[in-house]
C-alpha positions in Angstrom: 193.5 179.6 52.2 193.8 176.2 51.6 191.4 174.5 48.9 189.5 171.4 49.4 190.4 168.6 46.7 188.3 165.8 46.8 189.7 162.5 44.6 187.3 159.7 43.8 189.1 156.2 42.9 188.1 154.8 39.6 187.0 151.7 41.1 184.6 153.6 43.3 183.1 155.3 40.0 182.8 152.2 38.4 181.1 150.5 41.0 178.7 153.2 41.6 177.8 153.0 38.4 177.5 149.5 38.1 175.4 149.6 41.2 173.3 152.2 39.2 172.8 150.0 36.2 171.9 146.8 38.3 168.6 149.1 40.0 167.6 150.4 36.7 168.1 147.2 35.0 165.8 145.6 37.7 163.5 147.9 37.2 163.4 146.8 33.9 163.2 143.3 35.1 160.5 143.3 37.0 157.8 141.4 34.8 160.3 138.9 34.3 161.5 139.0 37.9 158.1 137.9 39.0 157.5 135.3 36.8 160.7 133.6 38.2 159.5 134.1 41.9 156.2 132.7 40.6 157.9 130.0 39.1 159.8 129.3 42.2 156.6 129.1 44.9 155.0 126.6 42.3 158.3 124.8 42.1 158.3 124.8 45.8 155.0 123.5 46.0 154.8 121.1 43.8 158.4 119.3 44.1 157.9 117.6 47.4 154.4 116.4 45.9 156.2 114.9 42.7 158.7 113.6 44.9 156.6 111.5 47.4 155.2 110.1 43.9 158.3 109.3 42.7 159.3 106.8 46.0 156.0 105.4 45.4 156.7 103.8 41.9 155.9 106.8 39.5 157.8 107.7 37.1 158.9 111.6 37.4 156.7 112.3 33.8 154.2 110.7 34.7 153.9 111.9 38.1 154.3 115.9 37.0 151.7 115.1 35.0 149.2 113.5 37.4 150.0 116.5 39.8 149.1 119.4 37.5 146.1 117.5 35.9 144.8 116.7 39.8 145.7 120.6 40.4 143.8 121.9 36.7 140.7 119.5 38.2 140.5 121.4 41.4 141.3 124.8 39.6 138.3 124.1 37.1 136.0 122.5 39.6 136.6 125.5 41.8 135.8 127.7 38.8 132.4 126.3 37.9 131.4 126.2 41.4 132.0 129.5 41.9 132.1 131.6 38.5 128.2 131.3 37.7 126.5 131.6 40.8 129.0 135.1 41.3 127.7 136.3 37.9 123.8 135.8 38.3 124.4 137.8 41.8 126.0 140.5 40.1 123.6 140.8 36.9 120.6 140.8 39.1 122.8 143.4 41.7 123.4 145.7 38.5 119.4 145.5 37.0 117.9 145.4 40.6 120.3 148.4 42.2 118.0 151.5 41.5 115.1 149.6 43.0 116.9 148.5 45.9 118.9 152.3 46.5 114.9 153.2 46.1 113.4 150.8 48.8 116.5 152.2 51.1 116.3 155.9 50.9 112.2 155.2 51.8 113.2 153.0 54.6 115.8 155.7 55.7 113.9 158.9 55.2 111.6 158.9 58.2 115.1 158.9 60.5 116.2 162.7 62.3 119.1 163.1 60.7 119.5 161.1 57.5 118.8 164.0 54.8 122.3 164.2 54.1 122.5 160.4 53.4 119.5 160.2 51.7 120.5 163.2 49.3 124.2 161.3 48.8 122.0 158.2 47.7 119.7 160.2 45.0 122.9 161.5 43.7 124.4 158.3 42.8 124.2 157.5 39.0 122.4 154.0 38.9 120.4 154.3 35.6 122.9 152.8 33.5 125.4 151.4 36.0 125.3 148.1 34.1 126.7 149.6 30.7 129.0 151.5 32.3 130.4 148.3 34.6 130.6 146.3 31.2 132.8 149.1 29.6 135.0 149.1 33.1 135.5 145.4 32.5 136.3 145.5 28.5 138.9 148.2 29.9 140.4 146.1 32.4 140.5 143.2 29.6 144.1 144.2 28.5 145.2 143.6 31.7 143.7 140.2 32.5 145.2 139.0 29.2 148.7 139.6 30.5 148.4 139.1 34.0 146.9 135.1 32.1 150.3 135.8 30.4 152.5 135.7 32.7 150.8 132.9 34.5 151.5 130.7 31.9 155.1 132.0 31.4 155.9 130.9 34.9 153.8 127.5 34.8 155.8 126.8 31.7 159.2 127.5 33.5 157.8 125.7 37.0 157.5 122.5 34.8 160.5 122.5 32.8 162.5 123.0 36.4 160.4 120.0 38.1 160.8 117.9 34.6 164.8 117.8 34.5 166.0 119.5 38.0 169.1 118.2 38.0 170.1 119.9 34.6 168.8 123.0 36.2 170.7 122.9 39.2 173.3 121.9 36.8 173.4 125.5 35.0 173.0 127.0 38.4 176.6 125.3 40.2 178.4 125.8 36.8 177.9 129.7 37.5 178.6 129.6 41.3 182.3 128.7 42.1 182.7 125.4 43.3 184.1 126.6 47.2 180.2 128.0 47.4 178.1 124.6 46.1 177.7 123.3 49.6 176.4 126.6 50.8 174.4 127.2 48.3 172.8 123.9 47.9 172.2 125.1 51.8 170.3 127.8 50.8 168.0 126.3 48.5 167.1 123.3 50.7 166.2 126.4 53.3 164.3 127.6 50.2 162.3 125.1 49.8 161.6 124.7 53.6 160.5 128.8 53.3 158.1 127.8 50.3 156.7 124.7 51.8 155.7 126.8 54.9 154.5 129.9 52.6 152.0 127.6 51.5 150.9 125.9 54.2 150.0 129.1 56.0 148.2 130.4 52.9 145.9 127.1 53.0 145.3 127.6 56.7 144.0 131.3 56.6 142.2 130.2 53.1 140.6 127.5 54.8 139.6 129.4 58.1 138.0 132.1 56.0 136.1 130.0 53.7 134.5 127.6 56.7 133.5 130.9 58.8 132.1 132.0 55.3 130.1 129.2 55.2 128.7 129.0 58.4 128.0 132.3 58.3 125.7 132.0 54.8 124.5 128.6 55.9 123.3 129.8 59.3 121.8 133.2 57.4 119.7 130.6 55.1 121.6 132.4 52.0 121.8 130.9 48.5 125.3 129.9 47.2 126.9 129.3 50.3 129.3 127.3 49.3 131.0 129.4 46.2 130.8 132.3 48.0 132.9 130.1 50.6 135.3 129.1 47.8 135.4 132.7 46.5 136.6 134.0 50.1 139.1 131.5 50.4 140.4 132.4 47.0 140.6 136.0 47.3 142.1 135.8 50.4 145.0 135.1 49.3 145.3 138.7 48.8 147.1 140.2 51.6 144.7 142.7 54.0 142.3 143.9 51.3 141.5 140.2 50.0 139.0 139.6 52.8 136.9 142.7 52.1 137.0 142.1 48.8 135.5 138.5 49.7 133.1 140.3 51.9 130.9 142.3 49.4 129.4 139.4 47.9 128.6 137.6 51.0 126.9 140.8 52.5 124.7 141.3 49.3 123.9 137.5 49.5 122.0 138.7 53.0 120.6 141.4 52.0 117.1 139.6 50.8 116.7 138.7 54.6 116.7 142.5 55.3 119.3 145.5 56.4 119.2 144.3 60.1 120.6 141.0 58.9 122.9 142.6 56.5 124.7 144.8 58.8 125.0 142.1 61.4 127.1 139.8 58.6 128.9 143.0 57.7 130.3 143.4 61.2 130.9 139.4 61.4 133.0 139.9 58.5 135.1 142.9 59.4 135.7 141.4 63.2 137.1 138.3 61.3 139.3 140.8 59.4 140.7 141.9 62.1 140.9 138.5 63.8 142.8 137.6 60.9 145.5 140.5 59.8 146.0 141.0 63.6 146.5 137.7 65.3 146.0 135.0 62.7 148.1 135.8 60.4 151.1 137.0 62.2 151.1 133.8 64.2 150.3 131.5 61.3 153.3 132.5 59.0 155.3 133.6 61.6 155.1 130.0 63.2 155.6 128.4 59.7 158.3 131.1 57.9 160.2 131.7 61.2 159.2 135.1 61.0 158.3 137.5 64.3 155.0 138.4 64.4 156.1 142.3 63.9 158.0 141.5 60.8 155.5 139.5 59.1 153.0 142.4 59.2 156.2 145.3 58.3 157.3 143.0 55.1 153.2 143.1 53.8 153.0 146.5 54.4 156.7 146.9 52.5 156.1 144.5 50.0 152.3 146.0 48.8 153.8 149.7 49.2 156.3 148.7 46.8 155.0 146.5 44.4 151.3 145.8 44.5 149.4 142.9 45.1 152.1 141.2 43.6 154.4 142.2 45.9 151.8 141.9 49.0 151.5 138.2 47.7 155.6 137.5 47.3 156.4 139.9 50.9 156.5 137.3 53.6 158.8 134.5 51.5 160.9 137.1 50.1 161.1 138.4 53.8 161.7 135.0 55.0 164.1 134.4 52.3 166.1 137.5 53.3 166.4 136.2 56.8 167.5 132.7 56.0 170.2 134.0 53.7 171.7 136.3 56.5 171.3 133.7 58.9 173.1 131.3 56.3 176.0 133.7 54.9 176.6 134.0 58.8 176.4 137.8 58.5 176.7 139.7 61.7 174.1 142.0 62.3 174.5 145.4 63.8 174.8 144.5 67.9 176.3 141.1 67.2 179.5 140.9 68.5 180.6 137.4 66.6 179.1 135.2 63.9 178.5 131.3 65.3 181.8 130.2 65.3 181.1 126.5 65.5 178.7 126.7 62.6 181.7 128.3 60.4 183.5 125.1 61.1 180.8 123.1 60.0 180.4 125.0 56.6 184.4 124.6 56.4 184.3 120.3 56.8 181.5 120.4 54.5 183.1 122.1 52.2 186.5 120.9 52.4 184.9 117.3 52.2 182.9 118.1 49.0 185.9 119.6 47.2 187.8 116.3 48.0 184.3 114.4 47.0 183.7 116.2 43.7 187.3 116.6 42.4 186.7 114.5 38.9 182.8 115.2 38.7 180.7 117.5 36.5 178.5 120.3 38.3 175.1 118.2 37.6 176.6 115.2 39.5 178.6 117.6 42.1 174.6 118.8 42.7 173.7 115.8 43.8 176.9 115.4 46.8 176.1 119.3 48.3 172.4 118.4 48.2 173.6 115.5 50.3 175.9 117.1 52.3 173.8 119.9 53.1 171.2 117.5 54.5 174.4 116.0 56.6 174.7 119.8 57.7 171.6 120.4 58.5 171.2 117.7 60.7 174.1 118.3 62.3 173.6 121.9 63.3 170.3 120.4 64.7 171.8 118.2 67.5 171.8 115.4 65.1 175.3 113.2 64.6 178.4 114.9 64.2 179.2 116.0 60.4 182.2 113.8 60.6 180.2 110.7 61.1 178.2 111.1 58.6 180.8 112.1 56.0 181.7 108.8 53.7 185.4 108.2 54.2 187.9 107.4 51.8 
């Protein structure tokens, strides 16, 4: 009988196991991963900000600096407006809530069928809930130190890149073979077009949720409408589960004006949940990220499954990201028949005339040429003039 021999090149082995070591070592990575993609959105953010300064007489120093200082003003004023009013809410929530589970069980207790709740409610331990939420927090404290961390890791990174970008692109072309600059200069012009809409979308949903907020509160006669506004806007940021979280202090705001009231804001505020996360949100950043509706709500699901609210918060530009770079690299997906062939020319000329541009140049100054002639590209493959006349000729 004859036996089965199986042979397994030693370039196969080696790449498996380099393919091995690259996923652990990511693993690894992933705190530092993070604080570069961090670093990147607030690069994103901030760089055409810097640079509409810069054609209007400021120096780039100077106008970093006036950017973050305007952004640490907001960030602080936003703070104070919202931080105290939260905290006397929740201090008077912790003393007041064995009174208040009191007053509800009475209100509850004449009601056929409401023994089972009203046992589940004396259960609950609320004599010393407000040592007990202090201790939670001093727990939690260990975390919020290096979650503050990393924040500042990737601030610190986000200005050095904005403060010399051209030596940073320079490191980043001196690794990437010169055939590739063009392309790549592509691909982070698309990148910054991703990052740009990223945030555009998360100040529309921010802003919608924080003006229904307050109208909401306003209309209801509540106290602190207006940081509980800013508090909603804030947390949503958080993919799905930000707007609930939002919602618990802007039910309990109600609750003075009784439980009728209370459960009427409740429902306002999951209907708008579900206003949002269904339609608002798929056609907001799929509009802006050039993302279908479908894959916008697949890559939040993917990206909080797999890592958090991090990764909930990074999904839809990684996502978006992802679909430039196959749509760049002119990858054929499965059911294509061809890649564009006329684009491939395009990327050719470019290419060909940045080779013959750059020949003498060092990979800072060679930046400079693929940024332009990706912008040349870019236009061109959007009906603009032709690549060739708007090449510089020799």
């Amino acid at each position: 009988m004859p036996s089965l021999r199986i042979e397994i090149a030693p370039r196969t082995m080696l790449l498996a196991i380099g393919v091995v070591a690259a996923v652990w070592l990511l693993g690894r990575l992933t705190a530092v991963l993070a604080v570069i993609a961090v670093a990147l959105v607030v690069v994103g953010t901030a760089a055409p900000v810097v640079a509409w300064l810069g054609r209007h007489g400021f120096r780039r120093g100077r106008a970093l600096v006036l950017v973050f200082a305007v952004a640490a003003l907001v960030f602080v004023a936003a703070v104070l407006l919202m931080i105290p009013p939260l905290l006397a809410q929740s201090l008077d929530l912790l003393a007041n809530a064995p009174r208040e589970r009191d007053q509800l069980v009475h209100a509850i207790s004449g009601y056929a069928g409401s023994d089972t709740l009203v046992r589940a409610l004396d259960s609950l331990p609320l004599h010393d809930i407000d040592t007990r939420a202090a201790k939670s927090l001093v727990g939690y404290s260990s975390q919020v130190l290096g979650f503050i961390g990393y924040g500042i890791s990737s601030l610190f990174l986000a200005v050095y890149l904005l403060a010399d970008p051209a030596r940073a692109k320079g490191i980043l072309y001196a690794a990437v073979p010169r055939h590739h600059h063009v392309k790549l200069s592509k691909v982070l012009l698309e990148l910054e077009v991703i990052v740009g809409g990223y945030v555009r979308g998360q100040l529309i949903t921010s802003a919608a949720i924080a003006l229904f907020v307050f109208v909401v509160l306003t209309l209801c006669g509540a106290r602190n409408a207006l940081a509980l506004a800013l508090f909603a806007g804030l947390t949503d940021i958080i993919p799905f589960v930000g707007g609930y979280i939002a919602s618990t202090p802007v039910v309990l705001a109600v609750t003075p004006d009784g439980l009728v009231v209370a459960i009427v804001v409740a429902v306002l505020m999951v209907m708008y949940q579900e206003f949002e996360s269904r339609i608002l949100v798929p056609r907001v950043y799929g509009k802006t990220l050039r993302l279908a509706p479908a894959l916008v709500v697949v890559a939040l699901l993917v990206g909080g499954t797999v890592g958090g609210i991090l990764g909930a918060l990074l999904a839809l530009p990684i996502a978006a990201g992802l679909q430039m770079l196959i749509r760049e690299l002119r990858v054929a997906l499965p059911g294509e028949v061809t890649a564009d062939e006329p684009a491939r020319q395009l990327d050719e000329q470019a290419t060909e005339a940045y080779e013959r541009l750059t020949a003498d140049m060092s990979a800072a100054d060679a930046a400079a040429v693929a940024d332009d002639l990706a912008s040349m590209l870019k236009r061109a493959e959007q009906g603009g003039p032709p690549l060739s006349q708007q090449l510089p000729h020799q």
